[in-house]
DRENMAR-580691 format. One record per residue (C-alpha): residue in one letter; x, y, z. Coordinates in steps of 0.001 Angstrom, whole numbers, plus 500000, padded with zeros to 6 digits. Last residue first. Example, Ala and Ser with C-alpha at 12.3 -4.5 7.8 and 13.67 -1.06 7.14 Angstrom:
BEGIN
S513670498940507140/A512300495500507800/
// end
This chain:
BEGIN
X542661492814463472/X539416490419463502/X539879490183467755/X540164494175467605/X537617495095465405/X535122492685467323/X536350494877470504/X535264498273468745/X532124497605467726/X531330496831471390/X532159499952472519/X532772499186476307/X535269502127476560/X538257500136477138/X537230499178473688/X536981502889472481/X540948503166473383/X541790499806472203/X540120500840468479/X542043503925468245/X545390502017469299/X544849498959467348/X544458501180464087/X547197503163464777/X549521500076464877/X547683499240461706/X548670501844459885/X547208502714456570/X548129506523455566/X545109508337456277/X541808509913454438/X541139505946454194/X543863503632454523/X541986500691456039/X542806500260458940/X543112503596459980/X539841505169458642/X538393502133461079/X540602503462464116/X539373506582463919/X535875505004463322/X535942503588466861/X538116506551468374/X534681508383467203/X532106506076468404/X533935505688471961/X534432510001472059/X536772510550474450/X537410514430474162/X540403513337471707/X537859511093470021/X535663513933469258/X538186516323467359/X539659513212465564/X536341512173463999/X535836515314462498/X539653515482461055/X539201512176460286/X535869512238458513/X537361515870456857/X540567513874455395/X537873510563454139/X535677513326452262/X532400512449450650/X530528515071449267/X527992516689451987/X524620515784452211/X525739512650453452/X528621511334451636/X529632508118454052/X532938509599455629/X532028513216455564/X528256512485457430/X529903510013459711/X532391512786460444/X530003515324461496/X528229513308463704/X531242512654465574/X531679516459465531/X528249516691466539/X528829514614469584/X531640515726470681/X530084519328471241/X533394521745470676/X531445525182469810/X532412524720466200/X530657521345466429/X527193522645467721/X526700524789464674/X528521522106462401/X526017519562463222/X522571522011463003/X524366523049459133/X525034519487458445/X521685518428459528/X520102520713457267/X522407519677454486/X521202515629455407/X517250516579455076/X514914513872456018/X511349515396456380/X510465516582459746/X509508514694463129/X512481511947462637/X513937511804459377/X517324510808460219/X519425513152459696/X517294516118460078/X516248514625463865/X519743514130464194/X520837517935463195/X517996518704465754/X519693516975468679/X523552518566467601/X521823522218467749/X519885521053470579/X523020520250472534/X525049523429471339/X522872525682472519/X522783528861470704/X519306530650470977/X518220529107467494/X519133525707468682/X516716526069471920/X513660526761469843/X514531524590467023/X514359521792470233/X511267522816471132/X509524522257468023/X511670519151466526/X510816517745470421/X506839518150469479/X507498517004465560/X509668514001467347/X506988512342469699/X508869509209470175/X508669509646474256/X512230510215474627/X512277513013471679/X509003514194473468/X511304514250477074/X514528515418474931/X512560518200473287/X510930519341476692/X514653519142478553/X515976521607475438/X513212523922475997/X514078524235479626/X517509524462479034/X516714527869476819/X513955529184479209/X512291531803476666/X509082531827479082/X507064529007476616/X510587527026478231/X509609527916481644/X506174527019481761/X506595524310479789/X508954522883482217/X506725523904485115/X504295521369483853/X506648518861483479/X508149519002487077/X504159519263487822/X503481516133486128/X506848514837487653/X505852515462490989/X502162514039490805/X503617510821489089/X505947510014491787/X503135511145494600/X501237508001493019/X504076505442492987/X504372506724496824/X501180505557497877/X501361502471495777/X504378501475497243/X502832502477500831/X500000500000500000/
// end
């Protein structure tokens, strides 16, 4: 019964968490905007967190900026757009957001909107791995391997793909064993 009890006061709190949210972010609130889009992005309601992300990307933030690239990327709430995402991407990357520069590079290295560039990938890819970026050391170590927008070396190779290993990136480890 107390379970119950306290399930219930749970829910009351985080409607009114919510509620205040809205509040806030209908206010200007720039985080608070960014919270809405990732509860609606959460919740698989992507035209609601396209809405309140745009919001928080046109003020500056780097995190929406990066979150609405994705939404153009992949199609999510708005019509798939890869130079749209490129522009939210680069926004967020020139401030240093990991993410988007990872993002970034995936664009470069498979031709997304952009033509594709194996020296930008890496240069991408390089500015998020060296903030610890699992995906990006990952794909650093890929572009190694194989020669691509880099000289092969596999010593590199093993190095990038160690350091997102440690990481837990599972991608990563099979790249190692097949090395």
């Amino acid at each position: 019964n107390d379970f119950k009890q306290d399930e219930e006061e749970a829910k009351y709190w985080y409607r009114k968490a919510f509620e205040n949210s809205i509040m806030n972010a209908e206010k200007g609130d720039i985080r608070s905007q960014f919270i809405l889009g990732r509860c609606y992005e959460n919740n698989n309601q992507y035209e609601k967190a396209f809405e309140w992300y745009s919001k928080a990307a046109e003020q500056g933030l780097a995190a929406a900026q990066c979150n609405l690239g994705y939404l153009y990327e992949k199609g999510l709430g708005v019509r798939q757009d890869y130079r749209k995402a490129f522009e939210w991407y680069s926004k967020a990357a020139e401030q240093g957001l990991a993410a988007a520069q990872r993002n970034l590079g995936h664009l470069y290295l498979f031709g997304l909107g952009v033509s594709q560039d194996y020296r930008k990938a890496y240069e991408w890819y390089s500015k998020a791995a060296a903030q610890g970026d699992s995906t990006a050391q990952n794909y650093l170590g890929y572009l190694y391997q194989n020669g691509l927008g880099v000289r092969q070396d596999l010593k590199k190779a093993k190095y990038w793909y160690s350091k997102a290993a440690k990481q837990g990136n599972e991608y990563a480890k099979e790249a190692l064993k097949n090395l």
